[in-house]
LUMLOVEX-451907 format. One line per field, with one value per atom (N, C-alpha, C, O, CB): atom name; x, y, z. Coordinates in pm, whole numbers, m for minus. Glycine has a CB too. Example, Ala and Ser with C-alpha at 12.3 -4.5 7.8 and 13.67 -1.06 7.14 Angstrom:
atome <- N	CA	C	O	CB	N	CA	C	O	CB
c1 <- 1319	1230	1320	1424	1131	1285	1367	1290	1341	1408
c2 <- m569	m450	m330	m332	m447	m225	m106	3	114	m60
c3 <- 780	780	780	846	905	708	714	787	804	572
//
This chain:
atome <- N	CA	C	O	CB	N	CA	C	O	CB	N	CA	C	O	CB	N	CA	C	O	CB	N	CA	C	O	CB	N	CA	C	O	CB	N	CA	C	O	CB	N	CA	C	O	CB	N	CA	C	O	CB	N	CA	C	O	CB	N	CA	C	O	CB	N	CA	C	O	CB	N	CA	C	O	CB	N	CA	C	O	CB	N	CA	C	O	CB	N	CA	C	O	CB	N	CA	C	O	CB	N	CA	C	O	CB	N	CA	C	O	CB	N	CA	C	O	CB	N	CA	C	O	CB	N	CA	C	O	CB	N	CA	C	O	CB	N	CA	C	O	CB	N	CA	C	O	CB	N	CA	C	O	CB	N	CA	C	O	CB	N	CA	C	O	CB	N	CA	C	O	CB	N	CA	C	O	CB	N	CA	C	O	CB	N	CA	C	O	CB	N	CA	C	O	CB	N	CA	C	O	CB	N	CA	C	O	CB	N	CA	C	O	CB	N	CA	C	O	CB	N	CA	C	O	CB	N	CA	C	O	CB	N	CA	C	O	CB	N	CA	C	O	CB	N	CA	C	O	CB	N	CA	C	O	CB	N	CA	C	O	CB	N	CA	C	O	CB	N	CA	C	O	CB	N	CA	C	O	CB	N	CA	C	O	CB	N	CA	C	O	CB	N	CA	C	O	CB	N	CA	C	O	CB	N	CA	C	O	CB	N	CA	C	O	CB	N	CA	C	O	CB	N	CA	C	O	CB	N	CA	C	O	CB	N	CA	C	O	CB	N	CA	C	O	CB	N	CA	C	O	CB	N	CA	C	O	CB	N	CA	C	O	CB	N	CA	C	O	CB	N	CA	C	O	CB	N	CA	C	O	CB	N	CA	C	O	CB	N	CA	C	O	CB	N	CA	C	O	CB	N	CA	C	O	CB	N	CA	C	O	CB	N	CA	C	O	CB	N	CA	C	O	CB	N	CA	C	O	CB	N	CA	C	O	CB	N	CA	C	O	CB	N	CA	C	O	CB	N	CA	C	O	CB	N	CA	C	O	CB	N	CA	C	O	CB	N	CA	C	O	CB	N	CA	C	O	CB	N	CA	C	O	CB	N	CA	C	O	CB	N	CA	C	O	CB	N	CA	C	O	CB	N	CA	C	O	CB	N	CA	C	O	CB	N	CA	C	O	CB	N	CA	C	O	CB	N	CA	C	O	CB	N	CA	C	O	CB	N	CA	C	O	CB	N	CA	C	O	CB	N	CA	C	O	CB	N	CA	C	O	CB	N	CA	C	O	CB	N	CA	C	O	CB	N	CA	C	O	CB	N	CA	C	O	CB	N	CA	C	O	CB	N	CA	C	O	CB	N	CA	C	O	CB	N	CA	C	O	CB	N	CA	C	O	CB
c1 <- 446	325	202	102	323	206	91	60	m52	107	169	127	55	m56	250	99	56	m120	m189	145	m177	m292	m401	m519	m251	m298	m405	m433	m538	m354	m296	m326	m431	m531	m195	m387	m491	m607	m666	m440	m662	m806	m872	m989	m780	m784	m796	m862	m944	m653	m799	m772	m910	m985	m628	m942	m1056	m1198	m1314	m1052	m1180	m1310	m1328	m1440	m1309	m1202	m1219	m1267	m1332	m1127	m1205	m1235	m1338	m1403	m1190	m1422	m1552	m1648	m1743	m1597	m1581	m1734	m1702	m1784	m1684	m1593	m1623	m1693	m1722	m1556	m1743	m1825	m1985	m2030	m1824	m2075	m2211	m2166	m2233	m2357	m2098	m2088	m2075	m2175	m1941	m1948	m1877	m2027	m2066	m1713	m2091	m2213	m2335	m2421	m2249	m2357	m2462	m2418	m2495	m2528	m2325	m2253	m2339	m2447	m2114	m2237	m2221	m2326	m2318	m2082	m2437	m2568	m2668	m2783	m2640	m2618	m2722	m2806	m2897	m2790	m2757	m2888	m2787	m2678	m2947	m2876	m2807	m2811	m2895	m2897	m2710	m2707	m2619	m2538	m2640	m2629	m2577	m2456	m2388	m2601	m2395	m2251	m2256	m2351	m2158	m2102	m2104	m2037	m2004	m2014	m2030	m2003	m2127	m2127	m1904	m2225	m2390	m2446	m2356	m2441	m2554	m2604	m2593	m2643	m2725	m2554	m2566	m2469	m2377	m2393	m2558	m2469	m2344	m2254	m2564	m2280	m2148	m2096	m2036	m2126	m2091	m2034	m2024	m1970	m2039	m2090	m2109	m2006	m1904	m2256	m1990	m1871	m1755	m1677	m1884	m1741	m1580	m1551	m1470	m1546	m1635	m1618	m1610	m1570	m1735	m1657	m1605	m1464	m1390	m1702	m1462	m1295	m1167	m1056	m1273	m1237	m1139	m1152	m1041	m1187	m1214	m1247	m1131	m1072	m1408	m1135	m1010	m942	m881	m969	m871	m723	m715	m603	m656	m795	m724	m662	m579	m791	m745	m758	m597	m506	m907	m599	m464	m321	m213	m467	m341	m213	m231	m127	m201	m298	m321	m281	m248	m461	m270	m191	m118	m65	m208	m9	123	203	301	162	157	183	188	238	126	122	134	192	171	27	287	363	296	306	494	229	144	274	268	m11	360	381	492	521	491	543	611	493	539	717	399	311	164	58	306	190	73	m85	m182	105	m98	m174	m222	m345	m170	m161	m205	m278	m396	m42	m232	m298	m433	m529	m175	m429	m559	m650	m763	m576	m600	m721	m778	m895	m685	m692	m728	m827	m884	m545	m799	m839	m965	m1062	m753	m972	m1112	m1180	m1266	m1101	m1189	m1232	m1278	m1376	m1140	m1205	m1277	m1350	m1453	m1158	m1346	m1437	m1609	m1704	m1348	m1589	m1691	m1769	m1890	m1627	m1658	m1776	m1826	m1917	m1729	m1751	m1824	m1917	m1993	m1677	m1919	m2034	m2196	m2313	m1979	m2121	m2256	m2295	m2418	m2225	m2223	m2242	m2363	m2465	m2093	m2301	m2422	m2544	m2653	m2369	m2520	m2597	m2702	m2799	m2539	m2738	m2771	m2881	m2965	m2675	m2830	m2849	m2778	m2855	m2975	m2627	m2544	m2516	m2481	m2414	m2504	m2500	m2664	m2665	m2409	m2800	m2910	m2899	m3004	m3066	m2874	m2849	m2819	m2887	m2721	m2684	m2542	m2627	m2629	m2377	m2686	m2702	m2812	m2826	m2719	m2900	m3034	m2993	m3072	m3144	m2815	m2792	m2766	m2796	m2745	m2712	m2566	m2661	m2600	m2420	m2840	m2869	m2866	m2935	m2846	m2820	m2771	m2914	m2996	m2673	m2938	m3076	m3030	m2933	m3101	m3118	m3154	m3140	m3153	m3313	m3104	m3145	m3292	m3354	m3027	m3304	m3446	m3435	m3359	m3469	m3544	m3523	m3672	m3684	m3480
c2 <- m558	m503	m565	m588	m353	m589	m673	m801	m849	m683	m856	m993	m963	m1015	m1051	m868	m829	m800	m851	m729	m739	m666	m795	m821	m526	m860	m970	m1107	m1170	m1020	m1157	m1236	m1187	m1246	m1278	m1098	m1011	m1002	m1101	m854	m971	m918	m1072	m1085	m866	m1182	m1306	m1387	m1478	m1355	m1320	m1356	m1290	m1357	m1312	m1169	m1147	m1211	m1208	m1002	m1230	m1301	m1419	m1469	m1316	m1489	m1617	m1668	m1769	m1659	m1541	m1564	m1558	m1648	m1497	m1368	m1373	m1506	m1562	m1254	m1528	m1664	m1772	m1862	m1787	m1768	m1871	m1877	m1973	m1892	m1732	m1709	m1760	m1822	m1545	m1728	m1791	m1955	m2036	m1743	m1983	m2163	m2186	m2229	m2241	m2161	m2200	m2177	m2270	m2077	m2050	m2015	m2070	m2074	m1867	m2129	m2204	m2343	m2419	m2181	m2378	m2509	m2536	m2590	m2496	m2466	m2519	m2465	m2463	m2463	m2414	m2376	m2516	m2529	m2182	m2602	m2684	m2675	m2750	m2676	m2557	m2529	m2586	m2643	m2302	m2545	m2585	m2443	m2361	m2732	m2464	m2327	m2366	m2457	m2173	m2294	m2386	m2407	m2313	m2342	m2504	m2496	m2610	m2677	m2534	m2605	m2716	m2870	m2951	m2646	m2878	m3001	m3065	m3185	m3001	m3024	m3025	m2958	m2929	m3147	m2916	m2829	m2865	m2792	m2807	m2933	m3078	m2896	m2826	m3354	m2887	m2808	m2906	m2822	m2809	m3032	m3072	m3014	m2910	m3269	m3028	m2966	m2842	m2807	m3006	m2748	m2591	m2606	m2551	m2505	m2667	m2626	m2647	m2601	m2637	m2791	m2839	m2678	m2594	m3039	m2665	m2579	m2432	m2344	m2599	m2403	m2263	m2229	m2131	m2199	m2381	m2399	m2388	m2341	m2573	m2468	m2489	m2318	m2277	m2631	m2259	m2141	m2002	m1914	m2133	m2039	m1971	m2007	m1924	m1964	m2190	m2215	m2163	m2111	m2357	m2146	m2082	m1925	m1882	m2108	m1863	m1722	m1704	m1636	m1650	m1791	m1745	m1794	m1757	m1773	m1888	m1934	m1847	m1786	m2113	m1830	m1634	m1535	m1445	m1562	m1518	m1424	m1453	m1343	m1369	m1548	m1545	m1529	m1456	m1695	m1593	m1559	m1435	m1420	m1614	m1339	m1213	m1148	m1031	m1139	m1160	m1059	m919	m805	m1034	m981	m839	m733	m610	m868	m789	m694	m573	m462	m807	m626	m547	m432	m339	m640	m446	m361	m348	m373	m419	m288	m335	m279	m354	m320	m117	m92	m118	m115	m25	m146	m170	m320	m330	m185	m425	m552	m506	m582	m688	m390	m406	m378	m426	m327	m262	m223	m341	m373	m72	m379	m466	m651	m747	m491	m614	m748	m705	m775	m764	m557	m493	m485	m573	m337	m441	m482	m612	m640	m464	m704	m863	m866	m931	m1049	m819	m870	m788	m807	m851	m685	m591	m657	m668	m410	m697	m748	m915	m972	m728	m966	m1139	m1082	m1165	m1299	m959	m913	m896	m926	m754	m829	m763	m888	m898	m627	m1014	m1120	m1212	m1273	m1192	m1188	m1284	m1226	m1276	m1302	m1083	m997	m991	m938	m910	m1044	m1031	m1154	m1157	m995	m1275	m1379	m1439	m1499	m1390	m1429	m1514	m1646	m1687	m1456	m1754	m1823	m1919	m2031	m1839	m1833	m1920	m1837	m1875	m1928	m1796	m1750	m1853	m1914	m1647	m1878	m1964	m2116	m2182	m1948	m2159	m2295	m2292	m2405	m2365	m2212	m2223	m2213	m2251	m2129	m2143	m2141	m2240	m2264	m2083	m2300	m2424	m2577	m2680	m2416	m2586	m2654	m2736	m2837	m2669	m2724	m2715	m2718	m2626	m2579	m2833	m2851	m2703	m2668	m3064	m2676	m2558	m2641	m2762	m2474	m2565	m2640	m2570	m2478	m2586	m2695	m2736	m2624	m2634	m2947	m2520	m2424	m2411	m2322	m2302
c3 <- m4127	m4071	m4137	m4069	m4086	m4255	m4323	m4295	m4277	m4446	m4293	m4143	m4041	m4034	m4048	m3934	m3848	m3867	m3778	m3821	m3953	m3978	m4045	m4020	m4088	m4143	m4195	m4108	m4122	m4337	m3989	m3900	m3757	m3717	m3870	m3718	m3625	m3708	m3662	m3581	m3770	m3861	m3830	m3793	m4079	m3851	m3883	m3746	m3743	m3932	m3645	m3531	m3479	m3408	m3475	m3511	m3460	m3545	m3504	m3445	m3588	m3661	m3622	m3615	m3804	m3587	m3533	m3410	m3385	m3538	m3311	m3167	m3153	m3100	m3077	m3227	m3199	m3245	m3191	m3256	m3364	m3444	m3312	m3297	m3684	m3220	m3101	m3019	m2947	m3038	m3018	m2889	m2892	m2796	m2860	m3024	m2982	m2989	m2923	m3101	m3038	m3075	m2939	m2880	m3181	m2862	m2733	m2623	m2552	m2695	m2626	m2511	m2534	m2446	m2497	m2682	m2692	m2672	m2612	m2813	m2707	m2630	m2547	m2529	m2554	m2491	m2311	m2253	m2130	m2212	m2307	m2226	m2291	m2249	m2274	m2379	m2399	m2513	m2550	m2303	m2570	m2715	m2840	m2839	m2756	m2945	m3073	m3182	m3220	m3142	m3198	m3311	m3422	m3403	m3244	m3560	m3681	m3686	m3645	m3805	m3724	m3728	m3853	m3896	m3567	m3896	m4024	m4004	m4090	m4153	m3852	m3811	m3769	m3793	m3712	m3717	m3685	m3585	m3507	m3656	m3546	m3500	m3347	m3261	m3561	m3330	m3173	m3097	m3141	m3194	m2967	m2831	m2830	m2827	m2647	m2830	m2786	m2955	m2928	m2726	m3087	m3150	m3188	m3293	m3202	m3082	m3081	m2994	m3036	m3034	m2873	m2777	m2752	m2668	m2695	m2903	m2920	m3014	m2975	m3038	m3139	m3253	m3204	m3279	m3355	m3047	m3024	m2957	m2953	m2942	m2898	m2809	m2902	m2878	m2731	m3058	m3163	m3216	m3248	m3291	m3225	m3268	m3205	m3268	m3221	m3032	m2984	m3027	m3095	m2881	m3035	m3023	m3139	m3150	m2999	m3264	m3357	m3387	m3468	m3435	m3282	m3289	m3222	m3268	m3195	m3097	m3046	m3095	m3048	m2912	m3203	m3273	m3405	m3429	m3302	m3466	m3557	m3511	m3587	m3576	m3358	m3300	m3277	m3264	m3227	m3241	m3185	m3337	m3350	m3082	m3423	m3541	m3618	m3730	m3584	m3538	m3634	m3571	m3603	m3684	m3460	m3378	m3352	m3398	m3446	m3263	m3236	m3171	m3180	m3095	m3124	m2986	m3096	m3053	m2803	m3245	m3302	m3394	m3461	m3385	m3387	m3470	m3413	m3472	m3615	m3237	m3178	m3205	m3194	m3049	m3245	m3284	m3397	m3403	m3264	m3498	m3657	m3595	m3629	m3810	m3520	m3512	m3397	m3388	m3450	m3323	m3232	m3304	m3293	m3113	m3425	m3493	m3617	m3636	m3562	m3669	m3772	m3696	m3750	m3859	m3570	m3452	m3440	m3465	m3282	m3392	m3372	m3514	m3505	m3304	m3614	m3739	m3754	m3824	m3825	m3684	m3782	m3653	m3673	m3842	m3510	m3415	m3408	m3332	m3270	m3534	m3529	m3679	m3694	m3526	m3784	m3865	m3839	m3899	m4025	m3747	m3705	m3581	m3531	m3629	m3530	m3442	m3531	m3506	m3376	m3644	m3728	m3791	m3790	m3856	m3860	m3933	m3844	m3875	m3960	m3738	m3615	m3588	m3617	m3450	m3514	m3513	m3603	m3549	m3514	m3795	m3867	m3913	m4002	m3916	m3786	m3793	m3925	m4000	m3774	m3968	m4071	m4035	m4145	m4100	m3951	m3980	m4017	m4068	m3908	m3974	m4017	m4148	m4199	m3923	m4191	m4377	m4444	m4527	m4422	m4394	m4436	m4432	m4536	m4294	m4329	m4329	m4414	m4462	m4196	m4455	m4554	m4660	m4747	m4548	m4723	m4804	m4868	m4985	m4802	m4800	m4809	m4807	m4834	m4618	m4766	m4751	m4629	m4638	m4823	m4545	m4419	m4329	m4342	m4401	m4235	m4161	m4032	m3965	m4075	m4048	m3892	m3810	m3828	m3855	m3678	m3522	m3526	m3580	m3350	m3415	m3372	m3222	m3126	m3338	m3251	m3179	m3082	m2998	m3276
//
């Protein structure tokens, strides 16, 4: 079951951090990422962002411990909600030294 909870948890953090990368992609803008701020590496880095989320899940056998993985899935998709929400990755890239997109 601890597989289950730490790959799901895993899985949700991942999918969600795919989503502004993947929608700012493919809408053309730039938002930070650590490959560069460029919309085409927001929309490879949110595609890579699922495939990882869903090979974290096939891996944690959801279907033998299904609630312990929805909740622990919902957990990482609620704190990469609040992390964005917070604006964390323009944190992260001011931290890290990391140029902003040109907004």
């Amino acid at each position: 079951m601890v597989q289950a909870i730490v790959l799901a948890f895993l899985a949700g953090l991942m999918g969600l951090n795919g989503v502004p990368h993947f929608v700012t992609g493919i809408t053309g803008r730039e938002f930070p990422n650590l490959t560069g701020n460029s919309a085409t590496n927001n929309a490879v880095g949110g595609l890579a962002a699922f495939a990882i989320a869903a090979v974290l899940l096939t891996f944690a056998h959801v279907s033998t411990h299904p609630w312990a993985a929805l909740v622990a899935g919902a957990f990482g998709a609620v704190l990469m909600t609040v992390f964005h929400a917070r604006r964390g990755a323009y944190w992260m890239s001011r931290r890290f030294g990391r140029p902003l997109p040109d907004v």
